[in-house]
Structures are given as C-alpha cells and as structure tokens.
N, CA, C and O atoms as a DFTB+ gen file, in Angstrom:
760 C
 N C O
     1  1     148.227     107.016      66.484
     2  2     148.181     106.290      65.225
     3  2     146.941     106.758      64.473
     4  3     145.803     106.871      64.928
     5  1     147.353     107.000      63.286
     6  2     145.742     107.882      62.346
     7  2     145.049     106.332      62.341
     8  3     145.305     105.312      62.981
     9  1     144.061     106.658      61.314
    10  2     143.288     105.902      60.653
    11  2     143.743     105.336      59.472
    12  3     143.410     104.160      59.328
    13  1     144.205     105.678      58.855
    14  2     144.879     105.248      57.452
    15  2     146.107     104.691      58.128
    16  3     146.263     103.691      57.426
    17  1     147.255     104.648      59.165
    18  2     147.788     103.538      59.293
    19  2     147.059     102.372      59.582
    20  3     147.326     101.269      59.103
    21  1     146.312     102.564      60.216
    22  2     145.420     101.180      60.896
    23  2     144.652     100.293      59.724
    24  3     144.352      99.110      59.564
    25  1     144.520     101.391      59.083
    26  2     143.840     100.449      57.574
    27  2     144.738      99.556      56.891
    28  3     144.602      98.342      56.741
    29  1     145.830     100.427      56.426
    30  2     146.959      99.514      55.719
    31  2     147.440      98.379      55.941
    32  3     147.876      97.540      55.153
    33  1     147.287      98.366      57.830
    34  2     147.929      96.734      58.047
    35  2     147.056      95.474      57.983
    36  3     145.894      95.258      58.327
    37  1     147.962      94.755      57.454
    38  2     147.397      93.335      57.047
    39  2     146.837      92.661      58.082
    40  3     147.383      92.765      59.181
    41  1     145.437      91.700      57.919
    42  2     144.649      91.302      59.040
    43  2     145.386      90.233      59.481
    44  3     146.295      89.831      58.756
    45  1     145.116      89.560      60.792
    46  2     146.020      88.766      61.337
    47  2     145.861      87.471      60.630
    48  3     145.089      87.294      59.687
    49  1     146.486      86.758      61.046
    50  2     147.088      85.345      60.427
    51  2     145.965      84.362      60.823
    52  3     145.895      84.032      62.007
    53  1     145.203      83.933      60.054
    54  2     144.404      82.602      61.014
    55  2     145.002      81.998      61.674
    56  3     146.210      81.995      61.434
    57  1     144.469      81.115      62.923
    58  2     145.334      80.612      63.980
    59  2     145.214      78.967      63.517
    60  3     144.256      78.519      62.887
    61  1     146.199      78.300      63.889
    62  2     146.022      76.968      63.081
    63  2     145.212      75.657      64.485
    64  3     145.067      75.740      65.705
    65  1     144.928      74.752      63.617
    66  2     144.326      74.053      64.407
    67  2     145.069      73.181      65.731
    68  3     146.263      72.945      65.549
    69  1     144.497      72.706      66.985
    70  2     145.024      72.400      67.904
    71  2     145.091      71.323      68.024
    72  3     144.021      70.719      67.968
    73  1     146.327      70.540      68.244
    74  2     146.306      69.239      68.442
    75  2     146.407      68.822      69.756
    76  3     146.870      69.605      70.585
    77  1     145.970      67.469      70.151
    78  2     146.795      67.022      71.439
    79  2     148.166      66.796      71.051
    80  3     148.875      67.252      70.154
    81  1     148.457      65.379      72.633
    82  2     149.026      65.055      72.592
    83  2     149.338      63.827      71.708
    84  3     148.455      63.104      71.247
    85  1     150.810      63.625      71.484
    86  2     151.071      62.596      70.544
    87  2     150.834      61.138      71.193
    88  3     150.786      60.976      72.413
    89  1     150.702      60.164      70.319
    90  2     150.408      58.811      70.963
    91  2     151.371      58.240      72.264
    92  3     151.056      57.454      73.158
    93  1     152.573      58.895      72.032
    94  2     153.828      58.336      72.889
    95  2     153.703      59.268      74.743
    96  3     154.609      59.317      75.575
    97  1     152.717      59.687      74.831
    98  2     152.662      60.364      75.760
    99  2     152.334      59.400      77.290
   100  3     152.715      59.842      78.374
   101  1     151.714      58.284      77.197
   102  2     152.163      57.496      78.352
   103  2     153.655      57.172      78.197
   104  3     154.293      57.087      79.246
   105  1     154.111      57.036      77.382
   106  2     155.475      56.059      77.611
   107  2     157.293      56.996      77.734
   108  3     158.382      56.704      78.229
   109  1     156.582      58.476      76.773
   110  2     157.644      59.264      77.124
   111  2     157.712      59.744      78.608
   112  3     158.637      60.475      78.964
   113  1     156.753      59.344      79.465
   114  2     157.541      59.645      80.937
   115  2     158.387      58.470      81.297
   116  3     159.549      58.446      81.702
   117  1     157.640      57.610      81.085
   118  2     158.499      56.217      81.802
   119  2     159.526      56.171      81.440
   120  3     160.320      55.907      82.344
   121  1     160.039      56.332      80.310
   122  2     161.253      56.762      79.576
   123  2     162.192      57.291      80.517
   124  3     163.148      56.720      81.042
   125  1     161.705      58.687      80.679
   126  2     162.120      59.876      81.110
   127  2     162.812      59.416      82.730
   128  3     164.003      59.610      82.973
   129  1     161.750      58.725      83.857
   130  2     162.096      58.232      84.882
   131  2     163.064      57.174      85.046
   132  3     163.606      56.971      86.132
   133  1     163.369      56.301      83.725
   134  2     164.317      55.095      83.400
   135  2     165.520      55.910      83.476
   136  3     166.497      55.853      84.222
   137  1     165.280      56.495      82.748
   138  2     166.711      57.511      82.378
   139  2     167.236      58.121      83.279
   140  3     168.360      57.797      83.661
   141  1     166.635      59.029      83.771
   142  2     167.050      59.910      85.015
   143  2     167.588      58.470      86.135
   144  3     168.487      58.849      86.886
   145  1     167.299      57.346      86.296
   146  2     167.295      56.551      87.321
   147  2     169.092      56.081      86.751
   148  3     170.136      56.213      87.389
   149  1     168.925      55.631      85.626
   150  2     170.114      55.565      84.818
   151  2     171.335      56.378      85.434
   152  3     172.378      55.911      85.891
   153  1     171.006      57.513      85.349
   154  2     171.773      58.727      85.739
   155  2     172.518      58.688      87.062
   156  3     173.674      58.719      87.482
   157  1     170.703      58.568      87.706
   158  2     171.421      58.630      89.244
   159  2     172.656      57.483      89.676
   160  3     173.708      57.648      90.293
   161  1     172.063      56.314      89.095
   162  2     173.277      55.027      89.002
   163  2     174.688      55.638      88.437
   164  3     175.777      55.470      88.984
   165  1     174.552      56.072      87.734
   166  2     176.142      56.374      86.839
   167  2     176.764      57.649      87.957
   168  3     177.886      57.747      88.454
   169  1     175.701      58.427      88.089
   170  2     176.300      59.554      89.182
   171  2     176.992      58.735      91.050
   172  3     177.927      59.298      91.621
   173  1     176.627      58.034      91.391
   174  2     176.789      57.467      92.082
   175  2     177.965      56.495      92.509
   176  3     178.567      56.374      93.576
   177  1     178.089      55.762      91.133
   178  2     179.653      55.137      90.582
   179  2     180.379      55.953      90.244
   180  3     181.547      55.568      90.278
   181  1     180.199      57.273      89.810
   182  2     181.107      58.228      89.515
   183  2     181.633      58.983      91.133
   184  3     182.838      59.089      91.359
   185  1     180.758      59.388      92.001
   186  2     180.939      59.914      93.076
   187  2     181.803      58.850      94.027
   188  3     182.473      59.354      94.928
   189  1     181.817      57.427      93.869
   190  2     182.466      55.995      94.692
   191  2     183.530      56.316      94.196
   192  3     184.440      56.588      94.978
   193  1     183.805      56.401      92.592
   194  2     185.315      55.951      92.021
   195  2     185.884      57.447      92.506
   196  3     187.087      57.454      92.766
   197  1     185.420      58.274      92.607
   198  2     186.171      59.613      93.029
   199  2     186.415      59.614      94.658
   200  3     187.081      60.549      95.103
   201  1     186.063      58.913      95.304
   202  2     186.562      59.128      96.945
   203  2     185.556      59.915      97.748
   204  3     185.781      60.366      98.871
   205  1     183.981      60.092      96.814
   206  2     183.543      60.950      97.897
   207  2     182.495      60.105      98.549
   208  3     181.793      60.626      99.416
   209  1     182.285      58.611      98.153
   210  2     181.681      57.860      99.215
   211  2     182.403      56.741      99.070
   212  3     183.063      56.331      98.115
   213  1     182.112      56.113     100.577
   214  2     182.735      54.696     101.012
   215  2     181.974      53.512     100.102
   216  3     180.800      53.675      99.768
   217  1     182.536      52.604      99.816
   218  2     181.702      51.592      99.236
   219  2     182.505      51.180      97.690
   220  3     183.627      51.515      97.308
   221  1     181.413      50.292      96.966
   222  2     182.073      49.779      95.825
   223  2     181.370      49.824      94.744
   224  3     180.148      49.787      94.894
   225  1     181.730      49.883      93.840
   226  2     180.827      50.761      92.611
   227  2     179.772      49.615      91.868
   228  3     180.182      48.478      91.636
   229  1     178.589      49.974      91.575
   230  2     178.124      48.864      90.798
   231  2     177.666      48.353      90.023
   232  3     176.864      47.421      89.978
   233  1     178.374      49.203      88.998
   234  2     178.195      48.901      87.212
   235  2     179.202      47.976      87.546
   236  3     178.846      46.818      87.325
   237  1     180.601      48.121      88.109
   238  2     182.088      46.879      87.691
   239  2     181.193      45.630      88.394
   240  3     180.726      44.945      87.483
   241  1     180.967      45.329      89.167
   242  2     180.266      44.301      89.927
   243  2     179.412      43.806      88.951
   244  3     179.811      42.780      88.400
   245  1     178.127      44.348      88.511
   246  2     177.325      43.906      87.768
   247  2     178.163      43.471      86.247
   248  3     177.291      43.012      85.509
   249  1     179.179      43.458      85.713
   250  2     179.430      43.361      84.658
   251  2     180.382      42.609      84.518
   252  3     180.728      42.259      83.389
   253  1     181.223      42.059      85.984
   254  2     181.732      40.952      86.891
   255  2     180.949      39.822      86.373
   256  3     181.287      39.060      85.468
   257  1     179.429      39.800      87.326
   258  2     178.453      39.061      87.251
   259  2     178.462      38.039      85.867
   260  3     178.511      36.822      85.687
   261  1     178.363      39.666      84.709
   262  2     177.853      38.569      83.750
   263  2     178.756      37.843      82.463
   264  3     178.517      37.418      81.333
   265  1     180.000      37.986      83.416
   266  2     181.609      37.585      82.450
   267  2     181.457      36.055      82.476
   268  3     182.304      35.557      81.735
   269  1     180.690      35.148      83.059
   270  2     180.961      34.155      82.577
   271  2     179.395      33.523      82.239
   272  3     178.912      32.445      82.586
   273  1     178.839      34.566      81.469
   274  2     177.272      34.058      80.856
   275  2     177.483      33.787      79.593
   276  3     178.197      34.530      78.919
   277  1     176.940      32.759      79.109
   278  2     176.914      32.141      77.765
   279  2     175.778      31.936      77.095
   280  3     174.773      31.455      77.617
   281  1     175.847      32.213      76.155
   282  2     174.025      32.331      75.431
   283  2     173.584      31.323      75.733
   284  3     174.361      30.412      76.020
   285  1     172.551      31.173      75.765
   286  2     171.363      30.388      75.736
   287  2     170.256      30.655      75.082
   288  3     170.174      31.711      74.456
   289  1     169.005      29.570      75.115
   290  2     167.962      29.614      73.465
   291  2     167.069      30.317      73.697
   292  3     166.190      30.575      72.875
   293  1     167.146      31.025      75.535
   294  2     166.169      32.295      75.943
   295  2     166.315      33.461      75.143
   296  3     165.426      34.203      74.725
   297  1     167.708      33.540      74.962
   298  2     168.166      34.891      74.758
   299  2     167.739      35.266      73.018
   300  3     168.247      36.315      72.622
   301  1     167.219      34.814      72.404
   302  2     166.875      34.896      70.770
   303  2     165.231      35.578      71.357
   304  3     164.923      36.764      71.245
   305  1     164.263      34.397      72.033
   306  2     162.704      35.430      71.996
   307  2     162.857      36.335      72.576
   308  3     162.272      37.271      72.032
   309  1     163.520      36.708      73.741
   310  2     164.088      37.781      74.822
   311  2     164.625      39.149      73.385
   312  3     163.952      40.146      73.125
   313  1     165.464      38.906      72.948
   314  2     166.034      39.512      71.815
   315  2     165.177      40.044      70.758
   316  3     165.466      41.095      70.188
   317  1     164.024      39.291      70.442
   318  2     163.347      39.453      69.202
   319  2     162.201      40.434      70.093
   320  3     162.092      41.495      69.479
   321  1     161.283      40.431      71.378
   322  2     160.659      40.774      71.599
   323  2     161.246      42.167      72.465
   324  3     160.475      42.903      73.081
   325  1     162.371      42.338      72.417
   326  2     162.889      43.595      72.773
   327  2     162.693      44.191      71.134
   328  3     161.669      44.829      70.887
   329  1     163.395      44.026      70.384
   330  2     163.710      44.440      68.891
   331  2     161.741      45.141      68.821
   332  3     161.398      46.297      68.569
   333  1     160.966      44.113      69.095
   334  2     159.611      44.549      68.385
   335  2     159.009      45.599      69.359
   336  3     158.157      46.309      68.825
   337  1     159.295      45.889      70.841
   338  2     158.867      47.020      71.622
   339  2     159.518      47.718      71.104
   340  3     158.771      48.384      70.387
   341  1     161.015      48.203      70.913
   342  2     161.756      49.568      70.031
   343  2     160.953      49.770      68.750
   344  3     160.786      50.938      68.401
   345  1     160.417      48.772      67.981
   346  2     159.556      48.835      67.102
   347  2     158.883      49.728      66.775
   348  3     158.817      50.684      66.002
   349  1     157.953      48.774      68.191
   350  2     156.525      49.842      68.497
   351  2     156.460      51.105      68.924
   352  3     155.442      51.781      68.775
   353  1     157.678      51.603      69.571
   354  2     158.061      52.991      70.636
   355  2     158.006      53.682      68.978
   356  3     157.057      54.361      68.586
   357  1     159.292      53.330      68.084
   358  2     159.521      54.280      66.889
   359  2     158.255      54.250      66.033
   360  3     158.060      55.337      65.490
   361  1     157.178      53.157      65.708
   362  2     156.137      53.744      65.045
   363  2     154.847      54.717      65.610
   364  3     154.125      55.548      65.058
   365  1     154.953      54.075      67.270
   366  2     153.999      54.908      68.130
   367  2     154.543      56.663      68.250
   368  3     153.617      57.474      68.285
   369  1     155.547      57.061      68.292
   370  2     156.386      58.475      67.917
   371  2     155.985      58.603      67.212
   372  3     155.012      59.350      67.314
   373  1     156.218      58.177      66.157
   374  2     155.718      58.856      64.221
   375  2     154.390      59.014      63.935
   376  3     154.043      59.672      62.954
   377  1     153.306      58.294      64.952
   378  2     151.792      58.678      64.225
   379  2     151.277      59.425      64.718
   380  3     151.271      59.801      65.890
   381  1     150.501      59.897      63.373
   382  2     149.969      61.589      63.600
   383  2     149.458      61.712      65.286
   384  3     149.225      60.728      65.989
   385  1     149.349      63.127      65.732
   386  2     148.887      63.506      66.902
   387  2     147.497      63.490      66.254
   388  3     147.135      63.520      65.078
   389  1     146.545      63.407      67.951
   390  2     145.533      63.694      67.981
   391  2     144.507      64.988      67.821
   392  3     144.743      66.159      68.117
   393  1     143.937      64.721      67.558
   394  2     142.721      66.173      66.459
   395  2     141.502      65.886      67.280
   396  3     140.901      64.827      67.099
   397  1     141.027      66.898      68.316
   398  2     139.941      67.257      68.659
   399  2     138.889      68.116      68.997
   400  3     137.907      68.226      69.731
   401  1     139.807      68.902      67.770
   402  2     138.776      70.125      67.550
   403  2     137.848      70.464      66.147
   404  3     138.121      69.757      65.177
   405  1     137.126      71.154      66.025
   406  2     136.694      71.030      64.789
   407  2     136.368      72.605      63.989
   408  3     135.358      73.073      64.516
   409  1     136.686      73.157      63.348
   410  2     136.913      74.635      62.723
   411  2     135.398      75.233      62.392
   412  3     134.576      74.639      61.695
   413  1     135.183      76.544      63.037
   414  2     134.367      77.394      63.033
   415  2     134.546      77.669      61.243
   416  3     135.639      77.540      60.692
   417  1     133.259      78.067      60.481
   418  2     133.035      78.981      59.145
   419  2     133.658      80.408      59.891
   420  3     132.886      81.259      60.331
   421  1     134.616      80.503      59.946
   422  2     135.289      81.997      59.882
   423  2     136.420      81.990      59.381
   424  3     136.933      80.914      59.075
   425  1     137.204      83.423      59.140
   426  2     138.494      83.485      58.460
   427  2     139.588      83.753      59.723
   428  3     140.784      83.542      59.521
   429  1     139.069      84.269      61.139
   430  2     139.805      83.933      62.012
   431  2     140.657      82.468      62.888
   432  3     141.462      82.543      63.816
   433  1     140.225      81.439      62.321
   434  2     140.601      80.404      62.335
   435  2     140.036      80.140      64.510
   436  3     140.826      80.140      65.454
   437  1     138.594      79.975      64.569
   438  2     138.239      79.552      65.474
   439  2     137.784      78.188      65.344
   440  3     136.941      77.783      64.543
   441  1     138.465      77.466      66.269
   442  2     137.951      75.894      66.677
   443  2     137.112      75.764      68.151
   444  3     137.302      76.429      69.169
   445  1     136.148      74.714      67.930
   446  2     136.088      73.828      69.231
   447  2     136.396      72.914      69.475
   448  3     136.846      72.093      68.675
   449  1     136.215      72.713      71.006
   450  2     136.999      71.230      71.411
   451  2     135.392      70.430      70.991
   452  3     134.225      70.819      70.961
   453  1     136.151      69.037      70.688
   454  2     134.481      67.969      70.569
   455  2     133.817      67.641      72.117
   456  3     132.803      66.949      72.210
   457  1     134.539      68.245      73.385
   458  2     133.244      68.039      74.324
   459  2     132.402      69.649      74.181
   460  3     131.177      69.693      74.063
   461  1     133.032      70.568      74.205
   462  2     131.840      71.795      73.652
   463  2     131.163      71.167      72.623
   464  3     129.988      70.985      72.943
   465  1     131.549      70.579      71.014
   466  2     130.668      70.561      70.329
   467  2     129.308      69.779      70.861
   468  3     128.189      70.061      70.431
   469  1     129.553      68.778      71.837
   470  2     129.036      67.747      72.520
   471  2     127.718      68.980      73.488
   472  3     126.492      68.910      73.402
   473  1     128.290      69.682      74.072
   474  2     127.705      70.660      75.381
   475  2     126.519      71.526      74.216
   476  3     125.321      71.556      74.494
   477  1     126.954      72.048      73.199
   478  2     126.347      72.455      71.901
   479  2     125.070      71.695      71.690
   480  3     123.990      72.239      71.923
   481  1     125.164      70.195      71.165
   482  2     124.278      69.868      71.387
   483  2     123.016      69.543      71.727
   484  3     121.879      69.657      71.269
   485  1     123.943      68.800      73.321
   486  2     122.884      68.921      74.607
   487  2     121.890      70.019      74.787
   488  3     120.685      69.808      74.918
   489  1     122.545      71.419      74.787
   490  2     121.938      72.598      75.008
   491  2     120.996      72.817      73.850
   492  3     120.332      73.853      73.872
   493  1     120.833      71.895      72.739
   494  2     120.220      72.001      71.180
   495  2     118.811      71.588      71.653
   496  3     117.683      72.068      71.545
   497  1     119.511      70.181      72.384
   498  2     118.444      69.250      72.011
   499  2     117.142      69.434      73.367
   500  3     115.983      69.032      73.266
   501  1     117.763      70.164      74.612
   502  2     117.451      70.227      75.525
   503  2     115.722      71.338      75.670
   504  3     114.657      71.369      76.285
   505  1     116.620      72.180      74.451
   506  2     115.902      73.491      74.610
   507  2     113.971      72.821      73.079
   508  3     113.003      73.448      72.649
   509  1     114.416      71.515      72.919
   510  2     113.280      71.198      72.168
   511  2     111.959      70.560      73.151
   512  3     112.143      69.760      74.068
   513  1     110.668      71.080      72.758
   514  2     109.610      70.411      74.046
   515  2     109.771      69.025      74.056
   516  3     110.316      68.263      73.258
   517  1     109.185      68.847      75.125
   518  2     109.226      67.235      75.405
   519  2     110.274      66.221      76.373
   520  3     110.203      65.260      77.138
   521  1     111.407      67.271      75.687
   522  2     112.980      66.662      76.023
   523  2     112.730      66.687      77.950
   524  3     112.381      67.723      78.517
   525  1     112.957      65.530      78.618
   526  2     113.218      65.882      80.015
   527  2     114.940      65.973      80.253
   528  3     115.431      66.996      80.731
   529  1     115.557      65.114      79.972
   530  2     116.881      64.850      80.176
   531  2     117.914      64.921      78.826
   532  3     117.365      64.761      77.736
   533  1     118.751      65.053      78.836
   534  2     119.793      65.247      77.296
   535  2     121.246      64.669      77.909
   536  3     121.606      64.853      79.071
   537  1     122.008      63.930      76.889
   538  2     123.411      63.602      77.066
   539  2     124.015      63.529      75.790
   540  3     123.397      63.123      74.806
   541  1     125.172      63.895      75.758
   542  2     125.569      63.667      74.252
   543  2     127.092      63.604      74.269
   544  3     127.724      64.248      75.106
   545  1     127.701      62.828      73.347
   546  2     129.373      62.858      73.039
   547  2     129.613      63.001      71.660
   548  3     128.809      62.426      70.927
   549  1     130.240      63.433      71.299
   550  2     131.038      63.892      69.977
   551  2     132.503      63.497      69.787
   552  3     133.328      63.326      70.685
   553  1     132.649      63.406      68.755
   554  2     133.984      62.923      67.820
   555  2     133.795      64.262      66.738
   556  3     132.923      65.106      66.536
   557  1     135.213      63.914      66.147
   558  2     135.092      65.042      64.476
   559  2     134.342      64.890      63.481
   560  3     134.232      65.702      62.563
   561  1     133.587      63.515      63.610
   562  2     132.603      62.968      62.315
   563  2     131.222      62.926      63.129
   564  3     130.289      63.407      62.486
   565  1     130.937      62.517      64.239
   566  2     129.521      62.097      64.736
   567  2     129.241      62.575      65.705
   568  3     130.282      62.531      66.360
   569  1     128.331      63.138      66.420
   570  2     127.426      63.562      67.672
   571  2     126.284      62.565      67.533
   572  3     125.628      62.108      66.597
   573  1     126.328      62.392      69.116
   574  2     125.207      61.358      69.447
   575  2     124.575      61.469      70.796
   576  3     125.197      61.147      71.809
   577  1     123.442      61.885      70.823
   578  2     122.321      62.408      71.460
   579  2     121.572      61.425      71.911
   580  3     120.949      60.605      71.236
   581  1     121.660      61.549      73.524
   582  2     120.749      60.709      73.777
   583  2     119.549      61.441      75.074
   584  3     119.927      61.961      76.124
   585  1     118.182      61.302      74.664
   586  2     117.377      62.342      75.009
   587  2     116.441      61.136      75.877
   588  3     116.425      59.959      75.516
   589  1     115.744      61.607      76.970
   590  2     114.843      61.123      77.557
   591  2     113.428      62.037      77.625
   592  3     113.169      62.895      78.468
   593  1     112.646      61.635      76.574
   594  2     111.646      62.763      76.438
   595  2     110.215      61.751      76.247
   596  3     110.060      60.542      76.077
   597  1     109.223      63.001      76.380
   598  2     107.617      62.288      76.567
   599  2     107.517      61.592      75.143
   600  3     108.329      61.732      74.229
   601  1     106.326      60.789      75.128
   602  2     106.484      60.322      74.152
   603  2     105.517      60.958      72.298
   604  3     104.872      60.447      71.382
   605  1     106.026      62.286      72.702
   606  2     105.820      63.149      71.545
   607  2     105.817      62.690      70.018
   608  3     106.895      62.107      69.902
   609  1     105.206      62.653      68.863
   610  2     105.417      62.438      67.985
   611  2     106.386      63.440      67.231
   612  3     106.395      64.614      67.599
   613  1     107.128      63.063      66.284
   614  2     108.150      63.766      65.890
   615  2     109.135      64.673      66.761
   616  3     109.747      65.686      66.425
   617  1     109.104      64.054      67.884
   618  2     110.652      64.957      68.578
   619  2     112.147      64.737      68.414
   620  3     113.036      65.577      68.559
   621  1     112.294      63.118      67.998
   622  2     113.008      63.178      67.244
   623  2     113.266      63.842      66.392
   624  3     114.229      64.561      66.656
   625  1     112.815      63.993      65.311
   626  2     112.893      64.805      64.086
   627  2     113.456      66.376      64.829
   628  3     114.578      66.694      64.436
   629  1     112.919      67.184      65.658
   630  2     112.891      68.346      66.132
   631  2     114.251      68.070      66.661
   632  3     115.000      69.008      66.388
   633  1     114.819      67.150      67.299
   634  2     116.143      67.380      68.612
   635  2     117.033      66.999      67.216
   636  3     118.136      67.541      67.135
   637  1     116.674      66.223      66.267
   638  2     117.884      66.163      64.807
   639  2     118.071      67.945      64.356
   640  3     119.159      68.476      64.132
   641  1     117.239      68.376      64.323
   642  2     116.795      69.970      63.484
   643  2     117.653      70.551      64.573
   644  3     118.733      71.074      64.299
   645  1     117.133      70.460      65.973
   646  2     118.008      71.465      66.460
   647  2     119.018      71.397      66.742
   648  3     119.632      72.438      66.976
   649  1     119.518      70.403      66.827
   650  2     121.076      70.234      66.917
   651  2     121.615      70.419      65.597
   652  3     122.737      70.922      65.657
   653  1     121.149      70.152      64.221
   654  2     122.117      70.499      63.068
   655  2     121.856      71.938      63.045
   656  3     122.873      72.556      62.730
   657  1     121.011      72.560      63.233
   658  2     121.206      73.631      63.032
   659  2     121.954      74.116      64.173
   660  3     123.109      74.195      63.755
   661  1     121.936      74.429      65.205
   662  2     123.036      74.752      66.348
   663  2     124.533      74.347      65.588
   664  3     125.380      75.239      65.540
   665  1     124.761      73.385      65.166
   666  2     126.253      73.025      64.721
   667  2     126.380      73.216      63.010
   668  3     127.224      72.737      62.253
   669  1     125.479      73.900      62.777
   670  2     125.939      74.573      61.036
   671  2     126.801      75.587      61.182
   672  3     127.467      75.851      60.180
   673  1     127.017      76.363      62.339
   674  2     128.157      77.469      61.671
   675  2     129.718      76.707      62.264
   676  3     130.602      77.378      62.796
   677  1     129.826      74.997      62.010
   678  2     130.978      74.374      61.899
   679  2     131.458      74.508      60.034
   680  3     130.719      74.694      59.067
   681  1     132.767      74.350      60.084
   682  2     133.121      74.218      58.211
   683  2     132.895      73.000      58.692
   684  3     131.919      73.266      59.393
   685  1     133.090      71.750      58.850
   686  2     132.222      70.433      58.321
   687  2     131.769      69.484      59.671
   688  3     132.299      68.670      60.427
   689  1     130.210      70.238      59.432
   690  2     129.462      69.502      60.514
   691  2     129.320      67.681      60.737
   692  3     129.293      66.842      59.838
   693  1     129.263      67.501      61.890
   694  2     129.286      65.800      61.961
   695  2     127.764      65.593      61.757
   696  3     126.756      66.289      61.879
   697  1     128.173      63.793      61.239
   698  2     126.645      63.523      61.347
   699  2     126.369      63.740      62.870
   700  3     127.173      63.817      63.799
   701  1     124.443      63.847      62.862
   702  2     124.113      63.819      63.889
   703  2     123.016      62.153      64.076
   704  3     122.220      61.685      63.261
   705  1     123.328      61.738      65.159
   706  2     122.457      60.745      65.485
   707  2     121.675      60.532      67.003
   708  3     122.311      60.426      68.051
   709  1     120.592      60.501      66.943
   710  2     119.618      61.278      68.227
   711  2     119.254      59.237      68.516
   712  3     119.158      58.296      67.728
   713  1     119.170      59.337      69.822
   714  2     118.286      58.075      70.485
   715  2     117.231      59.012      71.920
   716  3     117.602      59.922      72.662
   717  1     115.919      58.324      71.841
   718  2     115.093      58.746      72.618
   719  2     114.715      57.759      73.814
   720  3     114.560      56.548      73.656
   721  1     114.645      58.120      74.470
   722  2     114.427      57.270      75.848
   723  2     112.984      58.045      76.245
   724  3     112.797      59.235      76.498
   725  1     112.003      56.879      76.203
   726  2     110.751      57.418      76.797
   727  2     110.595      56.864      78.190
   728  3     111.230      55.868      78.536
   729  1     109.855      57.418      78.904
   730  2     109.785      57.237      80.855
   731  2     109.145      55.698      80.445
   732  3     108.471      55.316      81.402
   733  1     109.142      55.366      80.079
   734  2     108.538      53.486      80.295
   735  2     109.364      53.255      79.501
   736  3     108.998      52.558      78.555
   737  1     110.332      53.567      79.517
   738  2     111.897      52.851      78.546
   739  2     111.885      52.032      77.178
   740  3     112.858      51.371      76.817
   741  1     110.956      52.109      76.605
   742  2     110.821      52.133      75.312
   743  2     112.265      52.503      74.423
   744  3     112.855      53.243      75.209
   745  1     112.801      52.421      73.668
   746  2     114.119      53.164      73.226
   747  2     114.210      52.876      71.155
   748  3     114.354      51.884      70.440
   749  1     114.011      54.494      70.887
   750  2     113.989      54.426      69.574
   751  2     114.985      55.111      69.097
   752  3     115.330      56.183      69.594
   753  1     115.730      54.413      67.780
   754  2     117.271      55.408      67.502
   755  2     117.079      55.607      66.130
   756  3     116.215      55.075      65.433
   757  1     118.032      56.496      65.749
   758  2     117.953      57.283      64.527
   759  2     119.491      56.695      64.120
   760  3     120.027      57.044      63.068
C-alpha cells in the first residue's frame, strides 16, 4: 500500500460513549428463571399427556382447583398491586441506562470509568507534600478527596490544584472537593 493511499482514507469514527447496565438488570433474570420454570411445567404436562411419563398432568388439576372460586374483596388490592409492579417493571425498562464514564478532550472519542477518574485523583493528591494517606470516589459531576495529611498550611489548596489539574484533560471536569484529616483528627472540608 503507497503512501498516498493511506492518506486518502478517512480517520476513524470516534467511539461512542459506554453505558452500563439498564435499571431492569436485577429483575430481568428473575424473569428469565420464572419463565424457563414456566416452561419446564408446560414441558412436563406436555410429556404426561403424550404417554411418555406415568402420572397426571398439573395445569388440568390446578385449574380443577380453582372452578369453584368466587371473587372476593382480596382480589381488587391483590389486582391493583399486581397492575402497579407491571407498572414499575415497564417504567424501570424505559429509563435511561447508566453513564459512568466521562470523555477525554480528544477527537478519538476516549472515556474513563469514574473509579479511574477516582484512582486519578488519589494519585493527584497523594503525590502533594504533607499528604500521608489519600481516598477518593467520583461520580460524572464530583470527586471527593479525602486526605490524611500533617498539618501544613495551604495543602488543601495544593491537593485542590493537583487534582484539577490532573483531571483537566477531561471535556467536562467534575467539581473537585478535598477533606483533610490531620493525625489528631481535627477534620477540615472544602
């Protein structure tokens, strides 16, 4: 391949951002195991009514059972509070997935996850004097630093500096908010 093909082609596609999982992700298994269980029941009455096991089927039985049930004033909250879990299943499906990454200033479309931006941090705030210990968690809007350091004047100020600057080459950096823990537990927050 020359050089002048390699030029001509168009640069790649930015890569788009990563989501988790959707909110319904505890409940689409349970689902999943109801169902399949479903199955195995229906496969089972199907395998009885065909002759390939001894015994008596027991969907007809169960549906025996409930031929001579007559409503009652259970069956309305029973009813209404089924109606509002299908509810909740169809609005918990529909809302947005989760976002926990946050986009690099490049045109390659690089993200991090918010515990790197978090590790970012730490490693910010760690590398400032004074600092003995560092912990930190992050979201897409806030990092929050919590430092156990001597009791230095302005290190705060310094572990704010170095952590925004460590997380400026994000397109939109979170606030940052630093708490200091001095060895006689004193505790001052920003």
């Amino acid at each position: 391949m020359s050089s002048d093909t390699a030029a001509q082609r168009k640069p790649m596609r930015a890569a788009t951002q990563k989501s988790g999982s959707g909110p319904i992700g505890v409940v689409g298994p349970v689902l999943a195991v109801l169902l399949i269980a479903l199955g195995v029941l229906l496969l089972r009455d199907a395998l009885v009514a065909a002759g390939a096991f001894a015994g008596s089927q027991w969907l007809p039985a169960a549906a025996a059972g409930l031929k001579g049930f007559a409503p009652t004033w259970w069956l309305i909250p029973a009813g209404i509070v089924v109606a509002l879990v299908g509810l909740w299943l169809v609005v918990t499906a529909l809302r947005p997935r989760s976002r926990r990454t946050l986009a690099l200033s490049s045109r390659t479309g690089v993200f991090l996850h918010t515990r790197d931006v978090a590790r970012l941090a730490s490693g910010a705030a760690h590398d400032v004097d004074g600092v003995l210990d560092v912990s930190s968690t992050a979201t897409r809007r806030k990092v929050s630093v919590t430092a156990q350091a001597t009791a230095q004047p302005g290190v705060r100020e310094a572990i704010t500096t170095a952590v925004t600057e460590r997380l400026a080459s994000l397109q939109a950096p979170p606030r940052v908010s630093v708490t200091i823990r001095t060895p006689d537990r004193t505790r001052e927050e920003n």
